[in-house]
N, C-alpha and C positions, 0 to 999 in steps of 0.2 A: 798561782794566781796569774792570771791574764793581765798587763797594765801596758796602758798607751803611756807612752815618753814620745812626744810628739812627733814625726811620721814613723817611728818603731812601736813594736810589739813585744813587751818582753812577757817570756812566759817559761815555764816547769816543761823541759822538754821530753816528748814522750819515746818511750822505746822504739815506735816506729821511726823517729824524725832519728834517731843517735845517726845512722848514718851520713848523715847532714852535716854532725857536730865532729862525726871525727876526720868528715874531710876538710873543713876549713883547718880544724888542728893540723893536719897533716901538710895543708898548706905554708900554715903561718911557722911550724915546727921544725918540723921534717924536712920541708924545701925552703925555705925563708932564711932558717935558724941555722942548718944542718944539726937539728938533734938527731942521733940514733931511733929510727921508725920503732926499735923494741923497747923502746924507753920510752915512749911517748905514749903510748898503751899500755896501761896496767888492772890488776885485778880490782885495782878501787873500781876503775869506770862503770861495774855491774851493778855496785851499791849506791853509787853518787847520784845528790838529788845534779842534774845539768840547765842551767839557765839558758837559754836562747833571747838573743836578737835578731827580728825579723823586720825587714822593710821589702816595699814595691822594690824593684829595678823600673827605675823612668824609663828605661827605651824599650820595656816591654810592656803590653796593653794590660788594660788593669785590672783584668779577669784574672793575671797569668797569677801564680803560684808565692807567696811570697817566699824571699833568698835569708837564705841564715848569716847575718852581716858579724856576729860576737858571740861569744860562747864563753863558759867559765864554770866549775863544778864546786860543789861542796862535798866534803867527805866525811865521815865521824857518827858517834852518838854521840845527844846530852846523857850525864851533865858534861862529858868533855866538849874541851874546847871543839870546833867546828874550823874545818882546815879547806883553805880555800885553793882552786888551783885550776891550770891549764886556760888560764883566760886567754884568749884569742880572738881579734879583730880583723877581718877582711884590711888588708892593705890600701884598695880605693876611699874607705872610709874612715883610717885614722883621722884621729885628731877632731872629730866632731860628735864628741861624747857620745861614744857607743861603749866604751869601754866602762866608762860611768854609768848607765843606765844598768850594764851585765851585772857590775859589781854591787848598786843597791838590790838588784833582784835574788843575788844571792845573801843580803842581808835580810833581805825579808823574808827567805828562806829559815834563814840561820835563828831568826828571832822565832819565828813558827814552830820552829823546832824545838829550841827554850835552849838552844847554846850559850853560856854563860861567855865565850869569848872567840875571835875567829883569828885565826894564825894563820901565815901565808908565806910563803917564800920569794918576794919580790925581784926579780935583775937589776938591776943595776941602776939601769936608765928608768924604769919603771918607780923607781924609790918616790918621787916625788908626788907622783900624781896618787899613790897611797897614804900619802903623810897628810895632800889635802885633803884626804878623805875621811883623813882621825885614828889612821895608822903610826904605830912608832915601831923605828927599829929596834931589835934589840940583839945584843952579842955581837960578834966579829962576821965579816964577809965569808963566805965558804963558797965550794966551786960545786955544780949542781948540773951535771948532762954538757960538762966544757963552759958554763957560763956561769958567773960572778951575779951570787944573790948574797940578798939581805934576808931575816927574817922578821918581821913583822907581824905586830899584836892590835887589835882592837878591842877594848871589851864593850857587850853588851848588854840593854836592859832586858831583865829579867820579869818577863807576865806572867800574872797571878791574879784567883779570884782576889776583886776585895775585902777588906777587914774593918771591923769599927775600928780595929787599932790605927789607921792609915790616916784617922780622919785629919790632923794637924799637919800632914803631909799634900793629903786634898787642898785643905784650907791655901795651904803657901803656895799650890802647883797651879790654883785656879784664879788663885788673887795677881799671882806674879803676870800671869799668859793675859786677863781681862785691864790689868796694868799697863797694856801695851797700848792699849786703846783711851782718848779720851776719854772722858767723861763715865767711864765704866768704873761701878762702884762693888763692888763684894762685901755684904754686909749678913753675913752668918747668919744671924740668929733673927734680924726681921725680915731675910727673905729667902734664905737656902739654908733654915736647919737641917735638912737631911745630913747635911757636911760634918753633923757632929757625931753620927753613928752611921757612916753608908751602907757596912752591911749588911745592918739590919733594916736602914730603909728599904734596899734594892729586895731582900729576903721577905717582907712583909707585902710586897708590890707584886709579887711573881716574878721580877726580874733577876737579871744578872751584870755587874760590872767586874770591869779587871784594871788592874792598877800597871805600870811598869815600871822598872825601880831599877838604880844603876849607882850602886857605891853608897847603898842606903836612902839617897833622893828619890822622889815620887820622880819619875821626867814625863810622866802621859796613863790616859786614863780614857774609858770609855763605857757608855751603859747599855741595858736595851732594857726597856721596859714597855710588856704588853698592854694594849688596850684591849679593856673592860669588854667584853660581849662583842670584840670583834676579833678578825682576822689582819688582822695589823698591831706594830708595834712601834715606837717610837725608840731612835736610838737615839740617847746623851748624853752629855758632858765629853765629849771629843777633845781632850787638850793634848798638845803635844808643846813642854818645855824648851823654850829657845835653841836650849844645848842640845836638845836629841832632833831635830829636826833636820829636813834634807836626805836623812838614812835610812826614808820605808814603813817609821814605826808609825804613822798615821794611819797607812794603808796596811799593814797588818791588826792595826785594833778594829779597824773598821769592820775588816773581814771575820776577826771572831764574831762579831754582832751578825754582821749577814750568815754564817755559819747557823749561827743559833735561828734566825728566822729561817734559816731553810729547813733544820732541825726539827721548830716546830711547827712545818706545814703551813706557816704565814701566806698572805697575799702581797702587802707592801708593806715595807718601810717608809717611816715619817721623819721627819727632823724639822725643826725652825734653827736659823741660825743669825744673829744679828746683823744686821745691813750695814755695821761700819768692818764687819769681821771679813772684806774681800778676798781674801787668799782663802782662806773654805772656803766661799763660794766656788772659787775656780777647782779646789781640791775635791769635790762632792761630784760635780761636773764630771771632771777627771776619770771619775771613777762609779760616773754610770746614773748621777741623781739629776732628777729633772726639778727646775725650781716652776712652782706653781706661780698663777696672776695670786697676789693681792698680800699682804702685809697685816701684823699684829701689833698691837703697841702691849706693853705690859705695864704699863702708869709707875713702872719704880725708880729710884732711886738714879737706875744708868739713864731713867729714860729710854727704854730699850723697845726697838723697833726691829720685827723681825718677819725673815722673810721665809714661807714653807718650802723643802723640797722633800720629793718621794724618791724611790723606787720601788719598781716593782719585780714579782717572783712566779712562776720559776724564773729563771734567765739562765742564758748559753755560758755566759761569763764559768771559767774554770775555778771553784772556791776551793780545792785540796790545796792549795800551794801554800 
């Protein structure tokens, strides 16, 4: 998947660009590092999904080609864990979260994938900016190409179609997230019965929703459900639980839904999302939706006022990732 992180581009690098990726490696590794050049290439590289970070170069005009600023791979099948590695940052751009952007794009990989957990071998100095990330070490130090790592676990949530069984998982995922918000109220059964059997609302709709679940907790959830006699669909219930947020999985739900409307030959995507809910709005944005002129009220309970955005299909945007 294509995603802006404000002036980057991170994106699923393609087999033409790898030369790209392993010459910063070779920079950052091989001359920075002094790792041995045969160590630094191995047969994983032919299999691994490779993340790229791309930005302008400012002193170049704005036609020219964008430069590969961070790199980092995944390697494995589900259900095994997903093993992450070879991250590397252009030296002019440390420390201005390039490293960070590589790293959620390989979680969003990772989630795509349905990896139940990502292991990684961290350096040294490296340990910390992984632990804020919701990394823990685990076991003793080991030496690894002459340098002093750690290894490192994160587990991840696990997508799946929805079940009636999930519904009191729903209930709690959607009352907690709409909790955040004044005046917002979740009242089941006089105004979102679906909550009490979603897959067979979504199943009776023509739709599809997916749940994502991590140590048994619902953490995020998302639907798409067609309209009637047309070429569009609406996708909703978009939650992502406080504790999984920050790591991708919004924009990996979202993308199953656009997935499935490219699937089914759709025109656009619809959504309304409430006017007090400002971080979607910028997240919708983000990631390609345009919010239409004018406003709905829905006379209930939250008092809920809300605002429409589209997109539209085909689009250039890369949806494999």
């Amino acid at each position: 998947m294509k995603t802006r992180a404000g002036s980057l581009w991170v994106t699923e690098v393609s087999h033409a660009e790898l030369s790209a990726v392993f010459a910063l490696r070779h920079d950052v590794f091989v001359v920075g590092q002094g790792v041995p050049a045969e160590l630094e290439r191995d047969a994983d590289d032919e299999t691994a999904v490779h993340v790229g970070a791309w930005e302008h170069d400012l002193n170049t005009p704005a036609c020219a080609p964008l430069r590969l600023v961070g790199t980092g791979r995944l390697v494995g099948r589900p259900p095994a864990p997903g093993r992450i590695g070879r991250m590397a940052v252009r030296s002019d751009v440390r420390g201005g979260g390039v490293g960070t952007v590589v790293l959620r794009g390989l979680e969003r990989a990772a989630l795509r994938r349905g990896h139940p957990e990502l292991v990684l071998h961290a350096q040294l100095h490296a340990r910390g900016f992984y632990e804020r990330a919701g990394y823990t070490a685990v076991g003793p130090q080991f030496e690894e190409a002459g340098i002093e790592h750690v290894e490192m676990r994160k587990a991840l949530p696990v997508i799946r179609p929805v079940t009636d069984a999930d519904s009191a998982g729903l209930i709690a995922l959607i009352g907690t997230v709409w909790g955040e918000y004044p005046g917002c109220v979740l009242d089941v059964d006089a105004e979102e019965p679906w909550l009490r059997a979603p897959g067979s609302y979504y199943a009776a709709n023509g739709g599809r929703m997916w749940v994502a679940e991590l140590d048994g907790v619902l953490v995020g959830s998302v639907g798409i459900r067609p309209n009637a006699g047309a070429d569009t669909a609406e996708l909703k219930s978009l939650y992502v639980g406080a504790a999984a947020r920050k790591h991708g999985l919004g924009e990996v739900l979202t993308s199953l839904v656009e997935d499935e409307a490219v699937r089914l030959g759709l025109r656009q995507l619809e959504l309304w999302t409430d006017t007090r809910f400002a971080d979607a709005h910028r997240f919708y944005a983000r990631l390609g939706y345009t919010q239409l002129p004018g406003s709905r009220e829905l006379h209930d309970l939250s008092n809920t006022v809300e605002y429409p955005f589209v997109k539209a299909f085909p689009y250039t945007a890369d949806l494999a990732g």
